[in-house]
C-alpha positions as CSV (number, residue, x, y, z in Angstrom):
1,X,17.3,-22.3,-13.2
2,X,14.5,-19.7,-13.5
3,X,12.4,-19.6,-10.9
4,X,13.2,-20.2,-7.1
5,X,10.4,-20.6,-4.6
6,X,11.6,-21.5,-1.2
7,X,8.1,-20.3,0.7
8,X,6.5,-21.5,3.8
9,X,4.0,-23.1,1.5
10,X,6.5,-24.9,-0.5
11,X,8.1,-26.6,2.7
12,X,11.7,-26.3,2.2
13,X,12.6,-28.7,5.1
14,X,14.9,-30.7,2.6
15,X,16.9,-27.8,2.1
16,X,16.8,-26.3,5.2
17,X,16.7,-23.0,4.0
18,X,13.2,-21.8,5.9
19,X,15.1,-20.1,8.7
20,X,18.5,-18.3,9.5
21,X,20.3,-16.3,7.3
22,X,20.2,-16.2,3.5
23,X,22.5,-18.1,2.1
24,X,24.4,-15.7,-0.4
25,X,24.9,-18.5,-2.5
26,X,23.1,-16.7,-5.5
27,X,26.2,-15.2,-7.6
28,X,26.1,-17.2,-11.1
29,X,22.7,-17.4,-11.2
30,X,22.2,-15.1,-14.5
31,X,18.9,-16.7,-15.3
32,X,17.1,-16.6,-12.4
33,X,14.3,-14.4,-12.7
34,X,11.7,-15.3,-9.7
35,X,13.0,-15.4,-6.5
36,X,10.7,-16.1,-3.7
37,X,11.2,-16.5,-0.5
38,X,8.8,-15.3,1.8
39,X,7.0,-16.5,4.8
40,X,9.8,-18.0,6.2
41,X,12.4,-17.1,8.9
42,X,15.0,-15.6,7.3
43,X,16.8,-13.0,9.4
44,X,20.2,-11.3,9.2
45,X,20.5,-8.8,6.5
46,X,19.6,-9.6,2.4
47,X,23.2,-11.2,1.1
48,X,24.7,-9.2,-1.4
49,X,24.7,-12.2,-4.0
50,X,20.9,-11.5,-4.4
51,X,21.5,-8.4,-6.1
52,X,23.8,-9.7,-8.5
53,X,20.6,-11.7,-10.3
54,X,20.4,-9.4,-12.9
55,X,17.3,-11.3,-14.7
56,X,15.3,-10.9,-11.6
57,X,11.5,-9.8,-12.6
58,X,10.3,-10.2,-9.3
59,X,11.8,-10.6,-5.1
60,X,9.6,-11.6,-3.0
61,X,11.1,-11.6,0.5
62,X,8.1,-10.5,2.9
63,X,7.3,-11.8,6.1
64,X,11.1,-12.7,7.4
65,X,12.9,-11.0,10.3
66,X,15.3,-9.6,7.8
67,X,17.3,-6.5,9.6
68,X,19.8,-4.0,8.7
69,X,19.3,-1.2,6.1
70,X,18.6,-2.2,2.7
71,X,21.5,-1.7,0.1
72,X,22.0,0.1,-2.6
73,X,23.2,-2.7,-4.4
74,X,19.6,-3.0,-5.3
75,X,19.8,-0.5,-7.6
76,X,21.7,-3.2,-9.8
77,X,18.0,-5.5,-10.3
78,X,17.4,-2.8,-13.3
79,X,16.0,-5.3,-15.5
80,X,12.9,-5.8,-14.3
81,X,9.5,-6.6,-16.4
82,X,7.6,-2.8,-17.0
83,X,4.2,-1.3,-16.6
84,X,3.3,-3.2,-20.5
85,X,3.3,-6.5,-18.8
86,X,0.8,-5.9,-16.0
87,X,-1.7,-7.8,-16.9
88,X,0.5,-10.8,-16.8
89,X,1.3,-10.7,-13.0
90,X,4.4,-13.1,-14.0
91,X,5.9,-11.0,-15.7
92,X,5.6,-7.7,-13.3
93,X,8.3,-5.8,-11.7
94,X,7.8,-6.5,-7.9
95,X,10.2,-5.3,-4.8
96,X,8.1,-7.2,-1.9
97,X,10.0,-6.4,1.4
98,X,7.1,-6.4,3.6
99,X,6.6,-7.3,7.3
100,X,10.7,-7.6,8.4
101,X,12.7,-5.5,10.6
102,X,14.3,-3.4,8.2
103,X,15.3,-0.2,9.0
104,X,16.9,3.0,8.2
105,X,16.1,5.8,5.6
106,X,14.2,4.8,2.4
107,X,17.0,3.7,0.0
108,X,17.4,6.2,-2.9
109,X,19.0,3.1,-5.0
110,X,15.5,1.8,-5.6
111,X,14.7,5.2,-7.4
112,X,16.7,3.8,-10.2
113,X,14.5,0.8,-11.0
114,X,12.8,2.7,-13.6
115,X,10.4,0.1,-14.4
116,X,9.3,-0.6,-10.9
117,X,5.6,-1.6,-10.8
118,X,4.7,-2.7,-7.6
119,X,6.5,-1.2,-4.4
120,X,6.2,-3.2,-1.0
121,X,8.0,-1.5,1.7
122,X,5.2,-2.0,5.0
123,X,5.3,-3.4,8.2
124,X,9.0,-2.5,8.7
125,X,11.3,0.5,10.9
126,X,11.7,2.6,8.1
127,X,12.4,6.3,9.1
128,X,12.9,10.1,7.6
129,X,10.7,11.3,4.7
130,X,9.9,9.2,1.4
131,X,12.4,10.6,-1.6
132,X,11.1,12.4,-4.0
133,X,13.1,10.7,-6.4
134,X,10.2,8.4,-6.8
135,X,8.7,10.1,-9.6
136,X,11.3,8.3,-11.7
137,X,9.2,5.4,-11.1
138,X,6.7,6.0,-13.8
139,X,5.2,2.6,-14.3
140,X,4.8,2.9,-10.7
141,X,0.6,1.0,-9.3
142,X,1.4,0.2,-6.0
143,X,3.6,2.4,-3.3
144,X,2.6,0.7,-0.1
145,X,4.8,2.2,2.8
146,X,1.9,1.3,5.6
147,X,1.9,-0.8,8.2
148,X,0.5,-4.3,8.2
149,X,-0.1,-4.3,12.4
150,X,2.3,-8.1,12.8
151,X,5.4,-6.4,13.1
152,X,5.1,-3.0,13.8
153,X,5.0,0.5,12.1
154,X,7.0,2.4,9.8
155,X,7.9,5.8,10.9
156,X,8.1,7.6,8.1
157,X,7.6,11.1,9.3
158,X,7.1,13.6,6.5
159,X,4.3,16.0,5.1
160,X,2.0,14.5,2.5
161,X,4.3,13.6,-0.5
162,X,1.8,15.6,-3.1
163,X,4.5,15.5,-5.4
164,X,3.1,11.4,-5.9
165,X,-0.2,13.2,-7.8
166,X,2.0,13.0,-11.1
167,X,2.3,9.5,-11.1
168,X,0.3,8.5,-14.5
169,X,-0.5,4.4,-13.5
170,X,-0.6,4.9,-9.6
171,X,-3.3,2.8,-8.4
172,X,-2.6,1.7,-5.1
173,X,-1.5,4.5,-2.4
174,X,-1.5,3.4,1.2
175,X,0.8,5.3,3.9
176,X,-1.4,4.7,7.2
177,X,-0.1,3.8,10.5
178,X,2.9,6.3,10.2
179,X,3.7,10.2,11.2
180,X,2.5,12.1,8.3
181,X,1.5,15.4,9.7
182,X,-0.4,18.5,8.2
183,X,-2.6,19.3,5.6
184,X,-2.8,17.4,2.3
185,X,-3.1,20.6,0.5
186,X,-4.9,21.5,-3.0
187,X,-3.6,20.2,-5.9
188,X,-1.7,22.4,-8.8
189,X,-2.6,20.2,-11.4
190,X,-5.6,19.9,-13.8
191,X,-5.9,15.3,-12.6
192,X,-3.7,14.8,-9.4
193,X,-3.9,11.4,-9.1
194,X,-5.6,10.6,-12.5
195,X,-5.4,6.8,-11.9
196,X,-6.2,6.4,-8.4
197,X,-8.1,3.6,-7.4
198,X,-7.3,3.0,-3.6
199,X,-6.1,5.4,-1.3
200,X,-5.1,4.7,2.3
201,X,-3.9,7.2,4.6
202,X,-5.4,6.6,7.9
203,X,-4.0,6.4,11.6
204,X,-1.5,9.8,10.7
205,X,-1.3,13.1,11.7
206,X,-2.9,14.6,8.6
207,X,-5.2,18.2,9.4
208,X,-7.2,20.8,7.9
209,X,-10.2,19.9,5.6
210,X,-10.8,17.1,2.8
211,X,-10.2,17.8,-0.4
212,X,-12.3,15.2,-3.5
213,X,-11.2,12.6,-6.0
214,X,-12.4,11.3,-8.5
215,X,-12.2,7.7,-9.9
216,X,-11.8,6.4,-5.9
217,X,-13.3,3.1,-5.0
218,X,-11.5,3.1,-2.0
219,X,-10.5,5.5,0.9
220,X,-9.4,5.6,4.2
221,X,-9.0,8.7,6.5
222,X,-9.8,7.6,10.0
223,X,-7.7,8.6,12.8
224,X,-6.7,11.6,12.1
225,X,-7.3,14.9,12.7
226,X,-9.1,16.3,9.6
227,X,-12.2,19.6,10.9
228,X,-14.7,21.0,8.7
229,X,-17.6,19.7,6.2
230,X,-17.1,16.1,4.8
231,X,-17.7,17.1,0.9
232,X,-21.1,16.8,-0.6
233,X,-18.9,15.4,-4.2
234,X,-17.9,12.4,-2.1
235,X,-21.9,11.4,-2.4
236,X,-21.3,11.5,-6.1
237,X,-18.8,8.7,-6.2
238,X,-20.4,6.2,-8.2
239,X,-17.6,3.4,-8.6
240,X,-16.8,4.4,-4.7
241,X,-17.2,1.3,-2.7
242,X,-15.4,2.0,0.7
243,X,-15.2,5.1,2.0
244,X,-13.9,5.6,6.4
245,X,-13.9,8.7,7.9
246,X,-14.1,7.8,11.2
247,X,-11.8,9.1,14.6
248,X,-11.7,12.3,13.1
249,X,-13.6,15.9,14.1
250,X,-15.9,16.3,11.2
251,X,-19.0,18.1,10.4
252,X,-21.2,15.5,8.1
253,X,-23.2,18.4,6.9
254,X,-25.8,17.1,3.6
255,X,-23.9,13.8,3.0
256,X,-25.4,12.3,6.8
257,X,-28.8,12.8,6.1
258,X,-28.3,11.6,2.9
259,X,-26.5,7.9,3.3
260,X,-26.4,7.7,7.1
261,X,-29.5,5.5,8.6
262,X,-29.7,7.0,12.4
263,X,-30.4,3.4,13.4
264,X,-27.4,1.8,12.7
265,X,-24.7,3.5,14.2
266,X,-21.6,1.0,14.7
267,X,-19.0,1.9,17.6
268,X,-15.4,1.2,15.9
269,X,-13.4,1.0,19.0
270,X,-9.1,2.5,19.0
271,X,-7.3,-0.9,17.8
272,X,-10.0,-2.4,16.2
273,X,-9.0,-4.0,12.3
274,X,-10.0,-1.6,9.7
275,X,-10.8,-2.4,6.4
276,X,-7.4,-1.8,4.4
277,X,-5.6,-4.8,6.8
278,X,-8.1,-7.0,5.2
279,X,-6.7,-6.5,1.7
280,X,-3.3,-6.4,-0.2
281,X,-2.0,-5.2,-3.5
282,X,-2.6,-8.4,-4.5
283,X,-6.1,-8.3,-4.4
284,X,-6.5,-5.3,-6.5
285,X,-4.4,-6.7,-9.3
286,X,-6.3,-10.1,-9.2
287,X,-8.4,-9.6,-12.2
288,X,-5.7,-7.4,-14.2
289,X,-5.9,-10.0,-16.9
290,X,-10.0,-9.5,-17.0
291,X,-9.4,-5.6,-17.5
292,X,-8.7,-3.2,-15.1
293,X,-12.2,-1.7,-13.5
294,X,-13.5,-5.4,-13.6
295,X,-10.3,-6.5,-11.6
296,X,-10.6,-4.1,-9.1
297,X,-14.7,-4.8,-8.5
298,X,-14.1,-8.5,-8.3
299,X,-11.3,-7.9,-6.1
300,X,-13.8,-5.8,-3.7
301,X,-16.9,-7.9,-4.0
302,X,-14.7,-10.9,-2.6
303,X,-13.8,-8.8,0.2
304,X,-17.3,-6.8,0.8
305,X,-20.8,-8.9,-0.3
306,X,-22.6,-6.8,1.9
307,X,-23.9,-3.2,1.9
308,X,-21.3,-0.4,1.5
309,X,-18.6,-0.3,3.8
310,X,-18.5,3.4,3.6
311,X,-22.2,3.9,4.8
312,X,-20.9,2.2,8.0
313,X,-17.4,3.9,8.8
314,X,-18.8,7.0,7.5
315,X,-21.7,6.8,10.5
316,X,-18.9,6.9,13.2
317,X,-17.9,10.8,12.8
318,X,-21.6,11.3,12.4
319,X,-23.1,9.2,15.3
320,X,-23.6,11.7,18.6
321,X,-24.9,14.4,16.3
322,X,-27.7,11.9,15.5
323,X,-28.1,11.1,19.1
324,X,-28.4,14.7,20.2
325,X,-31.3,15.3,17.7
């Protein structure tokens, strides 16, 4: 047996294995190399059998009530499919643990999955900072350590992790809905972040002023606390296609009278769904097999047939300065 796939979707009631604990029933299984099993209701803690499948490419265990801290025993999965087989989503090293109730301290273990591509941690209790042992990870598209709003937040509370600029195939960075505090800081290298394509770090803590990068086609910044001048270069964003700013206390400067239309000035209300909950990792890696810039506008225009997004969150932190004039 290859490939288990005990989802919702696949209705497991002849089993019985769509809620209560994981069987650890897994040890012997040297060929498995899919194992999914989310959308169910597992709960109890991930069985240590599991991570004695030593063929596994991908795990797929989101959207459980799996508790407990995760354990290092994970760091045995070390023969996962690398960042060459990307554009066969088969084939890619994926760690899904979304939307449970895990909890506890980012397990170091997972640093030594050194061909980690995609990195699903949301929507769980996580605490304390996120290790810098991650730059191990240099195959590394997708950290996701956000919150997904079912199940709560992770509260990770740390400074931003600018050490994550060196990762060479980072696509996918979102870290909102947690207790990251201070400024993002300038970079010290020549291309932080020199394959970022969407970049999520909204509903924090973050201050001071806004840096610019290139190559974004999405970004997220509301609610936080970010002062001065939105920058003019973010107007020269050609492949930019959503852009918030909002819940923050900036000065639109050039860029307002540029892209902001004084007549339509949306009110985003505290707790309203923003645009990265709309979205997953999934969606940017639809069209990986089509090429990577193709894949990623596909992936928007499913999302967004209308005009830009950022035009509209952009108008909130720009709105009662037009209705002073």
């Amino acid at each position: 047996m290859r490939h288990l796939d005990i989802t919702v979707v696949a209705a497991a009631e002849f089993l019985n294995l769509h809620h209560g604990e994981i069987p650890d029933a897994f040890t012997g299984q040297h060929q498995l190399s899919y194992l999914f099993l989310q959308n169910n209701l597992f709960s109890g803690q991930i069985p240590p059998s599991v991570f004695s499948l030593l063929s596994l490419t991908q795990l797929l265990l989101s959207h459980n009530q799996l508790q407990g801290p995760v354990s290092s025993s994970i760091s045995k999965l070390v023969n996962l499919a690398g960042i060459e087989n990307l554009q066969h989503f088969n084939q890619t090293a994926v760690l899904d643990l979304n939307s449970n109730l895990l909890q506890g301290p980012l397990p170091l273990s997972i640093c030594n999955l050194s061909s980690l591509a995609i990195l699903d941690f949301s929507g769980n209790n996580f605490t304390s900072g996120i290790p810098e042992c991650l730059l191990l990870l240099k195959g590394l598209t997708v950290l996701d350590l956000g919150s997904n709003n079912f199940q709560g937040n992770n509260k990770i509370t740390d400074t931003f992790p600018t050490w994550l600029e060196t990762l060479p195939y980072l696509w996918v960075l979102i870290l909102r809905h947690n207790r990251f505090h201070g400024p993002i800081g300038s970079s010290r290298n020549l291309l932080p972040f020199p394959s970022i394509r969407i970049f999520d770090l909204s509903h924090n803590s973050f201050t001071d002023k806004l840096g610019s990068l290139d190559m974004l086609q999405s970004l997220d910044l509301s609610w936080n606390q970010f002062t001065g001048k939105i920058p003019e270069q973010l107007a020269n964003l050609t492949s930019l296609a959503v852009l918030d700013l909002s819940q923050n206390q900036l000065d639109c400067g050039e860029i307002s009278a540029k892209h902001v239309p004084p007549s339509s000035m949306p009110q985003q209300k505290d707790g309203s769904e923003d645009f990265a909950s709309k979205f997953s990792w999934r969606d940017v890696l639809m069209g990986c097999g089509c090429g990577l810039v193709f894949g990623f506008i596909m992936g928007l225009v499913m999302l967004r047939i209308a005009k830009p997004e950022w035009i509209i969150n952009i108008s909130e932190c720009c709105y009662q300065k037009f209705k002073r004039r």
